[in-house]
C-alpha positions in Angstrom: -4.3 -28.6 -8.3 -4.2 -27.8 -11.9 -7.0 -24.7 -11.3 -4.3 -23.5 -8.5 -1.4 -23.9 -11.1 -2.9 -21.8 -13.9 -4.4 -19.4 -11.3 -0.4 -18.9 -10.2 1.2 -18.7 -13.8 -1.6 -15.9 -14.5 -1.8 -14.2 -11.9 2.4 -13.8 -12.0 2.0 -12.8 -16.0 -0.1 -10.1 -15.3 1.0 -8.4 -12.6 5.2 -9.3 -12.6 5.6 -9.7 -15.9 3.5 -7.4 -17.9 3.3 -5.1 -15.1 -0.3 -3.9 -16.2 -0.7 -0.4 -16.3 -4.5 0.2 -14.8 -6.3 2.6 -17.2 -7.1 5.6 -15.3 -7.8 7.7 -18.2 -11.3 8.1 -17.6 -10.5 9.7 -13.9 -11.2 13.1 -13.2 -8.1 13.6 -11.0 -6.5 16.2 -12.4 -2.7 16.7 -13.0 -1.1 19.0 -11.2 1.8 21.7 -11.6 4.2 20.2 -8.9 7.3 23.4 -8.8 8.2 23.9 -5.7 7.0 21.1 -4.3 8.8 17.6 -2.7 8.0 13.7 -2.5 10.6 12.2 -0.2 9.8 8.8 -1.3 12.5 8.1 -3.9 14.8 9.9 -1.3 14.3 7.2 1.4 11.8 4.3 -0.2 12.7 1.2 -1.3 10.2 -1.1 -2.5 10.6 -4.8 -3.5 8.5 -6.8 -5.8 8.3 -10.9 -6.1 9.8 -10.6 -9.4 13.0 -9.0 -8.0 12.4 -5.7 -9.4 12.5 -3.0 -7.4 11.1 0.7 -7.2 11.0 4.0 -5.2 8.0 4.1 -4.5 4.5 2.2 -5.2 5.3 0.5 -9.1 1.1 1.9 -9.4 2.0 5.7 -8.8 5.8 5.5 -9.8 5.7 2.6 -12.3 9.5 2.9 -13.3 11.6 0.2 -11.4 15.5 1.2 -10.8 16.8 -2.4 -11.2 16.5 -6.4 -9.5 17.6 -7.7 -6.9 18.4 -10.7 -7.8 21.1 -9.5 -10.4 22.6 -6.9 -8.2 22.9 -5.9 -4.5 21.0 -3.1 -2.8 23.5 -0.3 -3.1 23.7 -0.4 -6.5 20.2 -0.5 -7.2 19.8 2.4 -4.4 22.0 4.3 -6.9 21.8 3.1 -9.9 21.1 5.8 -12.9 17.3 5.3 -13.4 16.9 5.8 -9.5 18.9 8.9 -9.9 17.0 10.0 -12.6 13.7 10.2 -10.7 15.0 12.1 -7.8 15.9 14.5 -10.2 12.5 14.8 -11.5 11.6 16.0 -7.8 14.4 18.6 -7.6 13.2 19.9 -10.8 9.7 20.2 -10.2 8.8 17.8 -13.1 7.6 15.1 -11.5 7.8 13.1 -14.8 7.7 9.5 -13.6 4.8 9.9 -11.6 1.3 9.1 -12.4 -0.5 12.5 -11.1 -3.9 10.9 -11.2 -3.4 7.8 -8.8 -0.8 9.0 -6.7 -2.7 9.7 -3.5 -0.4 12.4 -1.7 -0.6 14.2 -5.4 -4.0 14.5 -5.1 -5.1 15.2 -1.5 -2.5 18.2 -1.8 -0.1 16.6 0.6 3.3 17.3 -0.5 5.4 19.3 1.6 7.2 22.2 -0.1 10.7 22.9 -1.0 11.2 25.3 1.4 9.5 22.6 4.2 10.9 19.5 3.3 14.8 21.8 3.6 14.5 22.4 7.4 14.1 17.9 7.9 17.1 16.4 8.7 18.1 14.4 6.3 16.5 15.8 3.2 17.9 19.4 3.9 21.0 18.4 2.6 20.3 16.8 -0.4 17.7 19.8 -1.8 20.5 22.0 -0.9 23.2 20.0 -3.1 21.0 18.9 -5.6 21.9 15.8 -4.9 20.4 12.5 -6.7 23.4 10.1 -5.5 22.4 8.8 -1.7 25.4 7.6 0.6 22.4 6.1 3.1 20.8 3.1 2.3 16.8 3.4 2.2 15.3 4.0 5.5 11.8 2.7 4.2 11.7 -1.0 2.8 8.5 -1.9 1.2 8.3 -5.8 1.1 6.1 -6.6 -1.7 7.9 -10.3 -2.8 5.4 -12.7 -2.1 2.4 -12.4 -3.0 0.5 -15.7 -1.0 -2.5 -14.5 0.6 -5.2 -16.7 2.7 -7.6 -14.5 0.6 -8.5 -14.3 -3.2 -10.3 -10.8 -3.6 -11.6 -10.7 -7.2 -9.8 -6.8 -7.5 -6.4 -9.0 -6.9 -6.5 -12.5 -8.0 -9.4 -15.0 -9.3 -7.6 -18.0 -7.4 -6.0 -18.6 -3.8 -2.3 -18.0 -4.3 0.1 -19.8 -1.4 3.6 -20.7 -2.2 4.5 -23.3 0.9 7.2 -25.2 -1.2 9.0 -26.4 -4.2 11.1 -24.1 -6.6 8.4 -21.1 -5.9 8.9 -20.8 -2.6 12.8 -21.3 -2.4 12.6 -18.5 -5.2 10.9 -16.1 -2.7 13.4 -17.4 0.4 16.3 -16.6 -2.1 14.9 -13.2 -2.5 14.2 -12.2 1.2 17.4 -13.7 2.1 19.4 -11.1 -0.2 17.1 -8.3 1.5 17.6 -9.9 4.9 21.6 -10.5 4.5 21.9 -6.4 3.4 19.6 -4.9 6.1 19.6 -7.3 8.9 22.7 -9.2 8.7 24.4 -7.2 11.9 22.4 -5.4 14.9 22.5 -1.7 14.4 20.8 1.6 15.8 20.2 2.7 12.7 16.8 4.0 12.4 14.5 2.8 9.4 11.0 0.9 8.7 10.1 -2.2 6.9 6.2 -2.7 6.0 5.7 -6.0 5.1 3.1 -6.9 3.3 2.0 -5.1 -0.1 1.6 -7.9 -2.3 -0.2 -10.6 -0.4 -1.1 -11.2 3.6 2.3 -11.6 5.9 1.0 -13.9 7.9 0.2 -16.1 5.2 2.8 -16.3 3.9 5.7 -18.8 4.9 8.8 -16.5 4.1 7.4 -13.4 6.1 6.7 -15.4 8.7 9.6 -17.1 8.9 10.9 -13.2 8.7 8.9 -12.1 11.4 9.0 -14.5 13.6 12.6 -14.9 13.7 13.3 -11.3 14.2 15.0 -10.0 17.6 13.5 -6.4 17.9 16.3 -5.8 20.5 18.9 -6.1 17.6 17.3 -2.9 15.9 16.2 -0.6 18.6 14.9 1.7 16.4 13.5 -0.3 13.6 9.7 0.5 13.0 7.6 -2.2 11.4 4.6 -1.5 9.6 2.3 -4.5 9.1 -0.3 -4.5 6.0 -2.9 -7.6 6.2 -6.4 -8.2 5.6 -6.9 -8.8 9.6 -8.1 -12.5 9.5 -5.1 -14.1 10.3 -3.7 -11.8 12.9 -5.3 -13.5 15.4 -4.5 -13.5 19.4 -1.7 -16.9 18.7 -0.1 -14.8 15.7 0.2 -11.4 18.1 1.7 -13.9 20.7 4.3 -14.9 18.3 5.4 -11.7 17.2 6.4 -11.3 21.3 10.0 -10.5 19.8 9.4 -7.5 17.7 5.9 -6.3 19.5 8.0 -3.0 20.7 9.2 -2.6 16.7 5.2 -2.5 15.7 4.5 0.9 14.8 1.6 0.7 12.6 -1.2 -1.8 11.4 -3.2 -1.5 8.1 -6.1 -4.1 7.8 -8.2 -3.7 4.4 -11.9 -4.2 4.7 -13.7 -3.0 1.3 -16.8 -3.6 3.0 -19.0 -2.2 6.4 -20.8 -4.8 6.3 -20.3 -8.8 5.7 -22.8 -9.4 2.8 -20.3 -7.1 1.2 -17.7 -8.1 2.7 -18.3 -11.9 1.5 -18.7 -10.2 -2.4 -15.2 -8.0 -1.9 -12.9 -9.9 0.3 -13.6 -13.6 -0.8 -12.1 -16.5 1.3 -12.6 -13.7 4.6 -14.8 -14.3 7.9 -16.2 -10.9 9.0 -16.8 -12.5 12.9 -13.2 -13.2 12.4 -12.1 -9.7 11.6 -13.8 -7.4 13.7 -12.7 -9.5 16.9 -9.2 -9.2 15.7 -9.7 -5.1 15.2 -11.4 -5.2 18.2 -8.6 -6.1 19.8 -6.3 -4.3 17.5 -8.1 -1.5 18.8 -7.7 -1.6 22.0 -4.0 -2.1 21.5 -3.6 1.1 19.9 -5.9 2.7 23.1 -3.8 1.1 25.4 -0.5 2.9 23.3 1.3 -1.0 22.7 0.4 0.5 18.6 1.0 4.0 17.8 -1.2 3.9 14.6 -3.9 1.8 13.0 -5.5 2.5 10.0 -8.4 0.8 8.1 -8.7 0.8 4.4 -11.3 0.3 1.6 -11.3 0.3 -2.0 -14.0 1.5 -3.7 -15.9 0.3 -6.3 -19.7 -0.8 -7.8 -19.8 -3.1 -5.0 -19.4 -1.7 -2.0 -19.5 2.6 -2.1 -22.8 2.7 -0.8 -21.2 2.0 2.6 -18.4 4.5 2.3 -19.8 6.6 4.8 -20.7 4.0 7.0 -17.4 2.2 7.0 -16.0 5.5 8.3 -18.6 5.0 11.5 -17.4 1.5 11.4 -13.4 2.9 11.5 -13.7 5.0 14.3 -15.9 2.8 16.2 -13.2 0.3 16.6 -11.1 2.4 17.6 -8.7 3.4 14.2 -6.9 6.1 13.7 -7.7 6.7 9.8 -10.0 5.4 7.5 -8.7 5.3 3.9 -10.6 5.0 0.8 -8.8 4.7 -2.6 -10.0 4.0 -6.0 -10.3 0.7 -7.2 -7.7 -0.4 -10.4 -7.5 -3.7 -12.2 -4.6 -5.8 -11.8 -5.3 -7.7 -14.7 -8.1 -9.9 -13.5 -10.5 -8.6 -14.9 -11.5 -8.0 -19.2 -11.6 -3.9 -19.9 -15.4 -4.3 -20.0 -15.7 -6.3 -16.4 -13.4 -3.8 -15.1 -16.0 -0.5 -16.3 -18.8 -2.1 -15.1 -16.5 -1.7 -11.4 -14.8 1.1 -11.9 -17.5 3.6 -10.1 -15.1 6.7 -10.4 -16.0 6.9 -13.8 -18.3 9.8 -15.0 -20.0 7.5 -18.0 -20.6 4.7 -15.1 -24.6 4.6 -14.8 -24.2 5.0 -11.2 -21.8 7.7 -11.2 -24.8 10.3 -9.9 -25.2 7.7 -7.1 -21.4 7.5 -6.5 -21.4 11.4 -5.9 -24.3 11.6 -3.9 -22.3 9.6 -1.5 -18.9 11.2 -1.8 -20.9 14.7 -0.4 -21.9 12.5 2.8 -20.7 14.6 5.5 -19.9 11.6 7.8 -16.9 11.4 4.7 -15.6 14.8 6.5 -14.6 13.7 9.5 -11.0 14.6 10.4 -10.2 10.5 10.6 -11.2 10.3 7.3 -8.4 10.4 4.1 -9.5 10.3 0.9 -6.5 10.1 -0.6 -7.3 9.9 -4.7 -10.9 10.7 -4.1 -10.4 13.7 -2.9 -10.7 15.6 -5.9 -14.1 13.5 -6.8 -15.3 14.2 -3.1 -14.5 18.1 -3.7 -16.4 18.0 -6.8 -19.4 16.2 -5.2 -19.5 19.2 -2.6 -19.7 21.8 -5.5 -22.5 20.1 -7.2 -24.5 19.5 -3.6 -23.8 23.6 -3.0 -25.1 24.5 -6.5 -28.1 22.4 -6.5 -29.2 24.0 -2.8 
């Protein structure tokens, strides 16, 4: 119990309290001259950590939060001056609170333009005005406050972290009710997207399933739902009991790190790979049938497992995903500066780095299901060197 304690307290420390910045200054992603150019993220995102804090975006690519939660209600954190602030750095061009290396849309050239971002409904308006002040409320809610997880990856946490009662867990209720009371309180048409979870496994944890479960989808028509879970869990019971928001389910992101389970069993400890490709399996077959619209398979790379990069895309499209995205692995604070080099593969003085390339300029890493995200820059590179060396 004691191990679970400390595990807790540490785990909180590092990534709620000190909010570790992961040292990416070894990357090669470049930064990036971003006039002209629009993120509607701040414009529409809302994203809640366990802490209370909350930001515009992912706190690892836009690390500046705009206020808590617990000390003030939604619409004046939605406005408040910091959150105006960054929206002007996107109308200027600056893009000054972003990190330009990690940010994923940064660097697979995604961004819409100015000019393109000006003809959507509702963002026309506010490019045209200037405007930082937003009379709507967020139309994307990112539910990152709890971070329990039937899992304890060693890129996340070094223990099993489940709050199931006592103070931590009304803490987290408390939270999510404030969230709940502002957003769901009433029916409504209104059209917006919740993803729950990017802290943790929703369907390990008590308060999202307790939000999930409870949820009429027929009170919010057009609410979309994004789910974000390691898979195991989200077994053929759990799909039964999300019967009243099925319709809402728009997308499903299920994070592997592995193609294979000896991997697996090294990246995504506490895991059953049996377990998880039955539940994609059926996942799927879901999304071939239409009942999801999107379902996307994800994998962070690192000394352990990019070897099967190129095989994990195979593995994506074989049962039956959309997308398979890669991303570079950062430490969260579990992990000493030196535990984390020996990891980090995306750095040129790692002695596999020559490997690492070898296997970015895999043509199966090509394929049109295939996003990159911030790799794409190394991948590019890694097609240079393969072209010159011919």
């Amino acid at each position: 119990m004691l191990h679970r304690i400390i595990a807790s307290l540490s785990y909180r420390w590092n990534r709620l309290v000190k909010r570790i910045r992961p040292d990416i200054s070894a990357s090669l992603n470049p930064r990036h001259d971003l006039r002209g150019r629009f993120c509607p993220n701040p414009f529409k995102q809302l994203d809640v950590y366990e802490d209370g804090k909350a930001y515009l975006c992912c706190s690892n690519w836009l690390p500046t939060s705009i206020g808590n939660l617990n000390e003030s209600d939604i619409d004046a954190v939605w406005n408040s001056a910091e959150a105006q602030r960054i929206r002007a750095s996107i109308l200027d061009g600056s893009f000054r609170y972003c990190d330009h290396k990690v940010c994923p849309y940064i660097q697979n050239d995604s961004l819409p333009t100015l000019r393109q971002a000006a003809a959507d409904d509702p963002f026309g308006p506010v490019i045209a005005a200037g405007q930082t002040r937003l009379e709507q409320l967020p139309t994307f809610i990112n539910l990152c406050n709890d971070a329990s997880c039937n899992l304890w990856c060693p890129s996340c946490r070094t223990q099993r972290i489940n709050y199931t009662d006592g103070p931590e867990l009304d803490q987290r209720r408390h939270l999510q009710d404030r969230v709940v009371q502002a957003l769901f309180a009433e029916p409504t048409d209104r059209h917006f997207r919740v993803n729950v979870t990017g802290s943790g496994d929703p369907f390990a944890s008590t308060v999202f399933r307790e939000f999930l479960y409870g949820l009429e989808g027929d009170d919010f028509p057009n609410l979309k739902i994004s789910l974000q879970t390691n898979g195991v869990l989200l077994t053929p019971r759990t799909w039964q009991r999300l019967a009243g928001i099925r319709g809402n389910i728009s997308d499903i992101l299920v994070s592997f790190d592995a193609a294979t389970p000896e991997t697996y069993a090294i990246t995504r400890r506490g895991g059953h790979w049996p377990t998880l490709l039955a539940n994609v399996r059926r996942l799927g077959a879901l999304r071939a049938s239409g009942e999801l619209r999107f379902l996307r398979l994800d994998f962070v790379v690192q000394q352990a497992n990019y070897r099967e990069m190129p095989e994990f895309a195979d593995l994506a499209r074989e049962l039956g995903a959309d997308q398979a995205g890669f991303s570079m692995l950062l430490n969260w604070g579990t992990w000493t500066p030196a535990e984390f080099r020996v990891r980090c593969i995306w750095r040129p003085d790692h002695p596999e780095f020559s490997q690492f390339m070898h296997v970015l300029s895999d043509p199966r890493l090509g394929q049109p299901h295939v996003d990159l995200g911030n790799l794409t820059e190394y991948r590019a590179r890694a097609l240079r060197q393969a072209s010159e060396a011919a």
